[in-house]
Backbone bond lengths (Angstrom), bond angles and torsions (degrees), N, CA, C in turn:
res aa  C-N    CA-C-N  psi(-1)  N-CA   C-N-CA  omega(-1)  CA-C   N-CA-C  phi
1 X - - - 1.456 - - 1.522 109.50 -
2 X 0.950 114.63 148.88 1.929 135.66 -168.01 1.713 95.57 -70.79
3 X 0.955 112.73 110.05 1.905 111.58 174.06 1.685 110.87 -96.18
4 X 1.027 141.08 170.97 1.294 136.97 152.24 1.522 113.00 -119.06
5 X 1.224 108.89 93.23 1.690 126.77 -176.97 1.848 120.57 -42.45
6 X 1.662 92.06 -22.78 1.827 96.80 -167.02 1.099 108.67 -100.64
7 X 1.483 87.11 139.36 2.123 116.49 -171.95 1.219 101.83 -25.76
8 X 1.455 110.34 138.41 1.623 108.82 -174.24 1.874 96.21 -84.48
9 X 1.130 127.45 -36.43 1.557 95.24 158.23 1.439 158.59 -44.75
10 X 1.520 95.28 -24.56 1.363 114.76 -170.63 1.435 101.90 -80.69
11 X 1.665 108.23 -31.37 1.397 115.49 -168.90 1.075 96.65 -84.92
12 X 1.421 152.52 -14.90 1.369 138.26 163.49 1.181 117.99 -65.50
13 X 1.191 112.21 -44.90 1.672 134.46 174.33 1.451 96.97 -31.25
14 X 1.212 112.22 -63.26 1.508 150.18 -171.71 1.572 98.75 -42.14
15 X 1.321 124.25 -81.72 1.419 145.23 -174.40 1.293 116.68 -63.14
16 X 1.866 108.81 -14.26 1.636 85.84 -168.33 1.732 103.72 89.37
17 X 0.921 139.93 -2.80 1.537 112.16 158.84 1.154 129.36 -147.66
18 X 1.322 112.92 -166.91 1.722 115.48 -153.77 1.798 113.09 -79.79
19 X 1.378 119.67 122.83 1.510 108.52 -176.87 1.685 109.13 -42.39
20 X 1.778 129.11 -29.60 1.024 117.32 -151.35 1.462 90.66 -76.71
21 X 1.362 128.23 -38.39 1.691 120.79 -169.74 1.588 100.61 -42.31
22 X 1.116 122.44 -18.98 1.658 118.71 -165.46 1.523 112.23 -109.84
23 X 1.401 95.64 -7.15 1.800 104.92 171.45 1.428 114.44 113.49
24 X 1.496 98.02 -14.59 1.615 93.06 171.41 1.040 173.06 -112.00
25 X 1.285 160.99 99.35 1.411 138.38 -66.79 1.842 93.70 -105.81
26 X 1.036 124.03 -18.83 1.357 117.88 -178.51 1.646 114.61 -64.37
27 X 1.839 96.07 167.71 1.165 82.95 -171.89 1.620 102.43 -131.31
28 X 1.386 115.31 -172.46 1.671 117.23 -178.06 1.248 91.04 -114.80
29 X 1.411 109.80 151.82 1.556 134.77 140.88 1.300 150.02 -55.53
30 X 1.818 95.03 -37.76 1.252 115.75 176.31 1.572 107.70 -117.52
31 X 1.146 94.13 146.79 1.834 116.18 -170.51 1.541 84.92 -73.01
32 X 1.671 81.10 123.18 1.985 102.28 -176.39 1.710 94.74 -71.35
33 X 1.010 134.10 -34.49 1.707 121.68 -166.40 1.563 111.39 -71.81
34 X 1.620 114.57 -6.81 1.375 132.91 -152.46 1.639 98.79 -76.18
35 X 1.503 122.50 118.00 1.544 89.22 -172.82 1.627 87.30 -139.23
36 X 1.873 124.85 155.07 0.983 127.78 -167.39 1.571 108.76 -89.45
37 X 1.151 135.41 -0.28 1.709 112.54 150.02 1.903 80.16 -152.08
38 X 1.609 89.68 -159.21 1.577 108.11 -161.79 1.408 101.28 -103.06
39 X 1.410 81.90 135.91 2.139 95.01 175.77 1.403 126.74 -77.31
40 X 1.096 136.90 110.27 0.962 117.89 142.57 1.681 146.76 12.01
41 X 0.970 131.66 114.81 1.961 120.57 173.50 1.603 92.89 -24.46
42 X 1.341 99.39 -84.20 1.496 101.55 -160.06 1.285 109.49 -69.26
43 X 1.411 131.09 8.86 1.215 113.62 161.96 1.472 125.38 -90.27
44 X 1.731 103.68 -0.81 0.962 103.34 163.66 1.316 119.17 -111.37
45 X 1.243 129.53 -7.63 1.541 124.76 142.03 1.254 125.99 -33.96
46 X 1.412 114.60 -45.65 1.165 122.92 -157.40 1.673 97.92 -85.44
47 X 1.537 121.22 -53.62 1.305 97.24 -168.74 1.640 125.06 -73.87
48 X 1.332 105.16 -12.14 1.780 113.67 158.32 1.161 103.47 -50.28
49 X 1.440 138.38 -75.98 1.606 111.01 -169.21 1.488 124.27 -56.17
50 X 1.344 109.46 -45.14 1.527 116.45 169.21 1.572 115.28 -40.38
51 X 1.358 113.87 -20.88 1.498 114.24 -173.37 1.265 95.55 -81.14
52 X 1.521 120.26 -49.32 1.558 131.09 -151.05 1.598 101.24 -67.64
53 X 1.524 109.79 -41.35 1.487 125.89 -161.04 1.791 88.91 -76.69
54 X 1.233 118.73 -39.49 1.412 118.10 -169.28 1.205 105.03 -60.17
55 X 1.509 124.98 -72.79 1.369 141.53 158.25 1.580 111.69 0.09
56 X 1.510 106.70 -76.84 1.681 128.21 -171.52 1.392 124.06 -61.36
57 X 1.320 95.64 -11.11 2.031 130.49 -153.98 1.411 109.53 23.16
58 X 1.840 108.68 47.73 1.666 118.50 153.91 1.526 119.17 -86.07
59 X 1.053 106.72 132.29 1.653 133.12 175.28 1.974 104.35 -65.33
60 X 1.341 102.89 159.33 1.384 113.47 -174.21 2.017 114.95 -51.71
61 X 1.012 97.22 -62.65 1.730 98.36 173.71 1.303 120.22 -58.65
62 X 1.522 124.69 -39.65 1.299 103.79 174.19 1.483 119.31 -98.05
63 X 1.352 120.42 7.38 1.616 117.97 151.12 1.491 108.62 -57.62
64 X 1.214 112.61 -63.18 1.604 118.96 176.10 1.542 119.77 -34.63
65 X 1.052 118.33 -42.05 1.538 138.87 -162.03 1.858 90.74 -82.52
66 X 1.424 106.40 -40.53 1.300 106.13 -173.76 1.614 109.42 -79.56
67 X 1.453 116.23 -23.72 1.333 118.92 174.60 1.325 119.15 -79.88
68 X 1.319 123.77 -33.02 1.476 133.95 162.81 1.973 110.03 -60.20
69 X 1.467 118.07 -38.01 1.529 109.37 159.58 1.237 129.38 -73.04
70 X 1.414 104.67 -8.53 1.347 127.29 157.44 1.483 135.37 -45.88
71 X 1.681 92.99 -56.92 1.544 105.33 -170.58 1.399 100.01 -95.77
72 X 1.111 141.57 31.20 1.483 137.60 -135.83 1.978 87.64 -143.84
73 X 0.933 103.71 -33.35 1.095 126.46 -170.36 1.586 126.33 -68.96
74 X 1.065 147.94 120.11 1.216 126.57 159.20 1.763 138.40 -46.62
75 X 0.826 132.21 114.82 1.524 135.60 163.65 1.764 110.35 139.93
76 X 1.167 112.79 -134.56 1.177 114.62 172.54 1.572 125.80 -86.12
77 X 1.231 135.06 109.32 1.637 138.19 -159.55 1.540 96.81 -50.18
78 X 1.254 94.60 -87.55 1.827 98.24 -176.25 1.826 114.80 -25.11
79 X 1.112 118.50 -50.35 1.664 104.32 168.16 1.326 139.68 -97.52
80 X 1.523 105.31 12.54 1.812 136.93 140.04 1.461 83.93 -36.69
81 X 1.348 98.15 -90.95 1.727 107.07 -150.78 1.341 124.92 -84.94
82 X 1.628 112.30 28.17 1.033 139.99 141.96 1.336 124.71 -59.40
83 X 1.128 102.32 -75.27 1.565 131.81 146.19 1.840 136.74 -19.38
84 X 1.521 82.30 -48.65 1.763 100.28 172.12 1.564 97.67 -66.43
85 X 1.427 108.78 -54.69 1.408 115.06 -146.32 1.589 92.16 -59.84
86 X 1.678 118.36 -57.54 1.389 107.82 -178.12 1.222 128.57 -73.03
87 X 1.429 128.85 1.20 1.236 144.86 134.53 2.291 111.24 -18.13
88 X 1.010 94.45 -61.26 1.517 101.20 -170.01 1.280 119.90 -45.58
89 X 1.333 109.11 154.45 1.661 110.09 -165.18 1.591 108.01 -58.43
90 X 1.118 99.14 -38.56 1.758 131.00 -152.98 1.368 81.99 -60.69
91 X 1.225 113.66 -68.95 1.430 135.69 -163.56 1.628 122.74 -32.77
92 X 1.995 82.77 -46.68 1.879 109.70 -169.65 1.326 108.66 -71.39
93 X 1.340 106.70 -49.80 1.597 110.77 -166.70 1.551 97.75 -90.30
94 X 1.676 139.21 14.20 0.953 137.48 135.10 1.540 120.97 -53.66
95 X 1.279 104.50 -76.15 1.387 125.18 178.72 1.788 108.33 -57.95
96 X 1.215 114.56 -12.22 1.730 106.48 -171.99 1.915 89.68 -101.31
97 X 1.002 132.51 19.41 1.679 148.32 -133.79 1.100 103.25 -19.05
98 X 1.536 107.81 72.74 1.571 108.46 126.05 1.379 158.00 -76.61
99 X 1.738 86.27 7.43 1.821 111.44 -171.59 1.894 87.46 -138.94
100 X 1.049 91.02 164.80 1.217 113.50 171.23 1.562 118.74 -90.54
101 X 1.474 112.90 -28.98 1.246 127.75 175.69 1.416 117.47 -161.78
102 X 1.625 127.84 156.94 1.167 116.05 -170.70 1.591 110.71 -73.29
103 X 1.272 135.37 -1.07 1.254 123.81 152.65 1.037 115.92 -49.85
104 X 1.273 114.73 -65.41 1.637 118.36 -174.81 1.281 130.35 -75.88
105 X 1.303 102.45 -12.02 1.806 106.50 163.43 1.827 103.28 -75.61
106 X 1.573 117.21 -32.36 1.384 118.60 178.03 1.835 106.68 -54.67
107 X 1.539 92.93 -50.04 1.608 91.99 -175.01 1.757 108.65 -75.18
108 X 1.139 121.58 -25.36 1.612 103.68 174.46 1.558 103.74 -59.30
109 X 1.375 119.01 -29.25 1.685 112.67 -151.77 1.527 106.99 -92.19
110 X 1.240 106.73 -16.38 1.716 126.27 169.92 1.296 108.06 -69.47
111 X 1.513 131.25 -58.68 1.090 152.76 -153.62 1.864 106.41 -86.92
112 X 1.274 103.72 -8.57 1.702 126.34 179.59 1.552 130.68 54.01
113 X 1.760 86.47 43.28 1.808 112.32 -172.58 1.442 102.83 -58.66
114 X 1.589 104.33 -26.19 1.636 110.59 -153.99 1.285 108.71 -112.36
115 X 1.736 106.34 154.37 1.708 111.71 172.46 1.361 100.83 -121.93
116 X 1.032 116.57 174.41 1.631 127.55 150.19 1.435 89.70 -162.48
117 X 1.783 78.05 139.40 1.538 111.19 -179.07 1.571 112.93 72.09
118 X 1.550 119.29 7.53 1.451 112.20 -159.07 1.464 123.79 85.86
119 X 1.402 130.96 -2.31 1.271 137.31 140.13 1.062 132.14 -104.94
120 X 1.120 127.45 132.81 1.853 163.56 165.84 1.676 83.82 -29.07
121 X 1.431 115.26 125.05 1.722 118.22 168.59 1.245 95.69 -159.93
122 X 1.691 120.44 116.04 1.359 144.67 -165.08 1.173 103.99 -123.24
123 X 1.382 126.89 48.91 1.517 148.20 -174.75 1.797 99.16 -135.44
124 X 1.457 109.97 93.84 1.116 118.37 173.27 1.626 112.15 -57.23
125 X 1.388 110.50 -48.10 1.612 113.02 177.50 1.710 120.31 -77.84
126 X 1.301 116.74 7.37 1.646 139.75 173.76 1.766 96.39 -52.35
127 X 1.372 110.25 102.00 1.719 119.96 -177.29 1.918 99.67 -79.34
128 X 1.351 102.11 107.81 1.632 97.90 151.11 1.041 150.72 -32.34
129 X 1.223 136.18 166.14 1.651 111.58 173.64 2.103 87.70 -152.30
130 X 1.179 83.97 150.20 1.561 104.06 176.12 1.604 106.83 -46.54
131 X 1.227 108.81 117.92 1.903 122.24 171.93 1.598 111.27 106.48
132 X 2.016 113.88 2.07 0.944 98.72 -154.47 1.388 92.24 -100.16
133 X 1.983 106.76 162.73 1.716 110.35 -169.01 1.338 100.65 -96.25
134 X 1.232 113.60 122.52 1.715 119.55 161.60 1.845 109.90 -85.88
135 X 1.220 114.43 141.98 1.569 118.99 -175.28 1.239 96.69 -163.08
136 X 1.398 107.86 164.24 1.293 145.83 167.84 1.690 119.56 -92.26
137 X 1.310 102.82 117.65 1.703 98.23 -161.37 1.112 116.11 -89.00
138 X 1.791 109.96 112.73 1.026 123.19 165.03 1.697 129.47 34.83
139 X 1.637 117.05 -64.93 1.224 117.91 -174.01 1.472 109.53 -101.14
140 X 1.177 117.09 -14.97 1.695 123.60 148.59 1.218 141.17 -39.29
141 X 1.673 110.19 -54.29 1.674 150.99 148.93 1.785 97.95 -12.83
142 X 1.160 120.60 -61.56 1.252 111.68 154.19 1.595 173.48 -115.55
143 X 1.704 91.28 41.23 1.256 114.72 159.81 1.751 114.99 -65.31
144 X 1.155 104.56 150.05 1.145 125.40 -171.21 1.624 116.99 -72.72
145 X 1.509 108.02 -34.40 1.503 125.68 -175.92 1.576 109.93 -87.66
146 X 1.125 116.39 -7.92 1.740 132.39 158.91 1.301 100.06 -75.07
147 X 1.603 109.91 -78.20 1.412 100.19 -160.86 1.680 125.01 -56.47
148 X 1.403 107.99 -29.29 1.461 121.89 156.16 1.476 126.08 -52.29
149 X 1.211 124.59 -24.51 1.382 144.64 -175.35 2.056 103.53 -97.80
150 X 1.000 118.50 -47.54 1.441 125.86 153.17 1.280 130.31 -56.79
151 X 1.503 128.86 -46.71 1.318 138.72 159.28 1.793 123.24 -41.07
152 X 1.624 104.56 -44.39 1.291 130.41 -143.78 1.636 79.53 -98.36
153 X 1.594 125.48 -34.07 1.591 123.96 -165.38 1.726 93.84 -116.10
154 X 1.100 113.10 52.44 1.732 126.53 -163.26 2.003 88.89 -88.78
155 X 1.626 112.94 -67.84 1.374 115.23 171.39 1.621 124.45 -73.92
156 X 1.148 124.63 11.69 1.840 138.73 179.33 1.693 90.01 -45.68
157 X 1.448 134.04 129.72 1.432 127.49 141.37 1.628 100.51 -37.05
158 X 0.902 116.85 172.42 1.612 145.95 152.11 1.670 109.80 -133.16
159 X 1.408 93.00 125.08 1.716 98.63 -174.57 1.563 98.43 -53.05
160 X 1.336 102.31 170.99 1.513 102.41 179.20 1.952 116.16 -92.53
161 X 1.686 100.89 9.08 1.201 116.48 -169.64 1.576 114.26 -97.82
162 X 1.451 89.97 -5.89 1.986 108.04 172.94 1.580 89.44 -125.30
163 X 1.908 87.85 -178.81 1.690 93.23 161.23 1.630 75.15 -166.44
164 X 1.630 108.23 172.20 1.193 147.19 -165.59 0.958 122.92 -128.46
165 X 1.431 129.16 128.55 1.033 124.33 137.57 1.870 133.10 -107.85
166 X 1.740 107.56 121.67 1.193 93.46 -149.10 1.536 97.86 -82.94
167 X 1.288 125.03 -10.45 2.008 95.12 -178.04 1.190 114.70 -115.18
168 X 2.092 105.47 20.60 1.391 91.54 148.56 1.870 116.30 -112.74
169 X 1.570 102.64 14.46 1.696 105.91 175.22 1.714 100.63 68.34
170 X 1.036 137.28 35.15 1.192 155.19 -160.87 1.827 100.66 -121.21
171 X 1.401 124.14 147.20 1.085 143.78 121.42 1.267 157.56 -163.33
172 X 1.338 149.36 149.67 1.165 130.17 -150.80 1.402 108.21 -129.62
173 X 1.855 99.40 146.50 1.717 108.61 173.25 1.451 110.54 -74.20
174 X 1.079 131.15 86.45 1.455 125.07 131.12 1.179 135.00 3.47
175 X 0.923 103.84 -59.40 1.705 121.51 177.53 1.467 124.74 175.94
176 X 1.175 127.33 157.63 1.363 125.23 -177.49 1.902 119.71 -58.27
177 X 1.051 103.57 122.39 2.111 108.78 179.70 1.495 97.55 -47.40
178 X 1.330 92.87 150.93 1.679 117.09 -165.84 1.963 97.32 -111.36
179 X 0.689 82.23 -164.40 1.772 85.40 175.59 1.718 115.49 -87.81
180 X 1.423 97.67 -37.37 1.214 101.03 -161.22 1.457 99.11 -73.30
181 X 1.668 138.28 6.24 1.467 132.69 -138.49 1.809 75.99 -126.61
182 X 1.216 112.83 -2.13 1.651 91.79 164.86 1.162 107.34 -102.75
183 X 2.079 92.99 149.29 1.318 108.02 -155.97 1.501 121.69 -100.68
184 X 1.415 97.60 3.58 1.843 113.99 179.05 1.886 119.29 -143.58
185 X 0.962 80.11 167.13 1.836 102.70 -160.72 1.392 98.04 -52.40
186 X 1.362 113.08 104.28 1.879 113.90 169.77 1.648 112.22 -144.87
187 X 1.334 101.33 125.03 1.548 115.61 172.24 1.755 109.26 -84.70
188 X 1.611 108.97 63.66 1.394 97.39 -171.77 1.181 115.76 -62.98
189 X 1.405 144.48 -14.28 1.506 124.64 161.61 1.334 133.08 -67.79
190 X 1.306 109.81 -6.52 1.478 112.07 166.44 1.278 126.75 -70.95
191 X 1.674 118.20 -20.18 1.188 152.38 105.35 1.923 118.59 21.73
192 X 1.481 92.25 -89.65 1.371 119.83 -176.37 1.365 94.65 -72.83
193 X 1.495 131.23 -44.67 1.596 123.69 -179.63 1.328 112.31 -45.20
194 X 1.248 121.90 -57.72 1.483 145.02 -143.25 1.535 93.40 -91.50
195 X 1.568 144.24 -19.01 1.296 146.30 149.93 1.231 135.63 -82.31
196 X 1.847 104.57 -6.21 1.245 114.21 174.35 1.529 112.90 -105.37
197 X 1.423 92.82 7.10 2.016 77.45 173.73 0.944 136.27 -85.83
């Protein structure tokens, strides 16, 4: 599988945004919007998805795949696949902070830390659906690098589109994220521009 080797700061630097959108507590120096000459249209098409894909840590084909369930869709495209993206397992038990970052919510969900609904699903890109239970499985519950990873994400918001429960490692979708439940700077139709040409 395709990795991207460079410092995840630098690559924010890079994109325009904040290490914390990605989980991490460091910070930049230089104003992420700061850029050394002028972009292009499509150069700024282009680095909006690259941000989104960076963010989500999806690869080129299955962003696409996610933009095509996108347009497929009723309502507005660009926050379809808004939507998809925070849809993802990786994503949930990010945002419900059971990871510290969506890497490591990817590797708990690989590694088959996680259930929903009461089954084991080691499909990082596995899309949620409204009512469903995210948990921590049973014989996981007491590893040490969980409970350290829970402790450390003790004050995390929780969107208001999940909820938690923290001492049973439990949480549930509510309902599907709205637009307003993203938490960083995105022109997602530039997005939909840059796929519709």
């Amino acid at each position: 599988m395709a990795r991207n080797m460079q410092p995840i700061v630098k690559r924010c630097k890079t994109l325009g945004i904040e290490p914390s959108v990605m989980g991490y507590d460091k910070s930049t120096n230089r104003n992420p919007k700061q850029s050394r000459k002028k972009q292009s249209e499509y150069g700024i098409q282009l680095n909006e998805k690259q941000k989104v894909k960076f963010i989500y840590g999806v690869l080129e084909k299955q962003f696409r795949k996610y933009y095509v369930m996108a347009t497929k869709q009723s309502g507005i495209t660009g926050q379809n696949l808004l939507q998809i993206l925070e849809s993802r397992l990786d994503n949930v038990v990010f945002r419900l902070g059971l990871a510290n970052t969506r890497k490591e919510a990817r590797q708990l969900v690989n590694h088959g830390h996680i259930l929903v609904n009461g089954s084991k699903v080691d499909i990082p890109s596995y899309l949620v659906k409204a009512g469903d239970v995210i948990a921590i499985r049973e014989k996981s519950k007491s590893s040490a690098r969980i409970k350290e990873i829970v402790e450390a994400n003790e004050k995390r918001i929780i969107p208001k589109w999940l909820s938690m429960d923290k001492n049973k490692l439990e949480g549930r979708v509510l309902q599907l994220s709205d637009r307003e439940d993203i938490d960083y700077d995105v022109e997602e139709h530039l997005i939909v521009e840059l796929y519709s040409k």
